[in-house]
C-alpha positions in Angstrom: 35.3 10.5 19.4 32.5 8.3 21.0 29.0 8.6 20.2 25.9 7.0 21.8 23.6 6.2 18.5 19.8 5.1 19.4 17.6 3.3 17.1 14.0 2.8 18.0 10.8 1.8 15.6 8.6 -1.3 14.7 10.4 -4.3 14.0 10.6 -5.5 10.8 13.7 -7.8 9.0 17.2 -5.8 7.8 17.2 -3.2 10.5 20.6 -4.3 12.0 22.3 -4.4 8.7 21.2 -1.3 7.2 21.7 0.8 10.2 25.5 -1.1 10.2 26.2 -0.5 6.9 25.5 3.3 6.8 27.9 3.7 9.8 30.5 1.3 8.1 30.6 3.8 4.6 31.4 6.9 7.2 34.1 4.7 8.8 32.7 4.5 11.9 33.6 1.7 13.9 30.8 -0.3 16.9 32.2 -0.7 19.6 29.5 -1.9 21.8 25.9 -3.1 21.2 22.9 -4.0 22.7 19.4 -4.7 21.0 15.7 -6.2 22.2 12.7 -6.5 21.2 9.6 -5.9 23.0 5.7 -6.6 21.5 7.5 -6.2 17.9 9.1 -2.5 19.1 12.7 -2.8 18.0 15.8 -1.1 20.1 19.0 -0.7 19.6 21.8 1.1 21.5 25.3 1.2 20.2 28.6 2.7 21.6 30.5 4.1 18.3 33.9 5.3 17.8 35.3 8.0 15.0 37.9 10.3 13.7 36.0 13.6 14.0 38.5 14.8 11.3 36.9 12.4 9.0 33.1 12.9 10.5 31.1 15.1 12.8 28.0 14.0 14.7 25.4 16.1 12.4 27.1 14.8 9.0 26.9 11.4 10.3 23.1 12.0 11.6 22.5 13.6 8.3 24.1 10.1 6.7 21.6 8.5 8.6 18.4 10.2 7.9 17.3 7.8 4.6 18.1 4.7 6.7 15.9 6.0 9.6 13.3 6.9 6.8 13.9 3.1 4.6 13.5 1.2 8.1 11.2 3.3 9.6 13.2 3.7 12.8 13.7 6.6 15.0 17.8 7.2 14.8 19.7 10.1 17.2 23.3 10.4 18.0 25.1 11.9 20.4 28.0 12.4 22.0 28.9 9.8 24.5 29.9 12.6 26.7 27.0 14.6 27.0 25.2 11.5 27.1 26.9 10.5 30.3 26.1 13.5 31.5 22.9 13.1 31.3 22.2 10.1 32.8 24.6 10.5 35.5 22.5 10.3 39.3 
């Protein structure tokens, strides 16, 4: 399954890797990436890919709920599918 996993907050140093280890101990891979910063407001946007056999979208956003809480960031996931869907024009 793909999954469309948002990160949003204040910046501040480790965000990357502790959002990327969290997803890496559910074996979930990252398949795409993009990340700014704007006036110290950190965003990230990543394409991920998993075995929904192994994971489900609300374990995995359960998984994430003390990283968004460490770092201070706003995390959601959802499916790339519905995603699409909702930004189509």
């Amino acid at each position: 399954m793909y999954a469309i996993m948002t990160v949003t907050g204040a910046d501040s140093t480790g965000i990357i890797a502790a959002v990327t280890t969290a997803i890496a101990e559910k074996n979930v891979n990252v398949v795409d990436v993009s990340q700014t910063l704007m006036s110290g407001f950190f965003t990230m946007i990543l394409r991920v890919e998993f075995d929904e056999k192994e994971t489900t979208i609300a374990d995995l956003q359960t998984h994430m709920a003390p990283v968004a809480e460490a770092t201070g960031q706003a995390i959601r996931l959802q499916s790339e599918a519905i995603f699409t869907a909702m930004h189509e024009v």
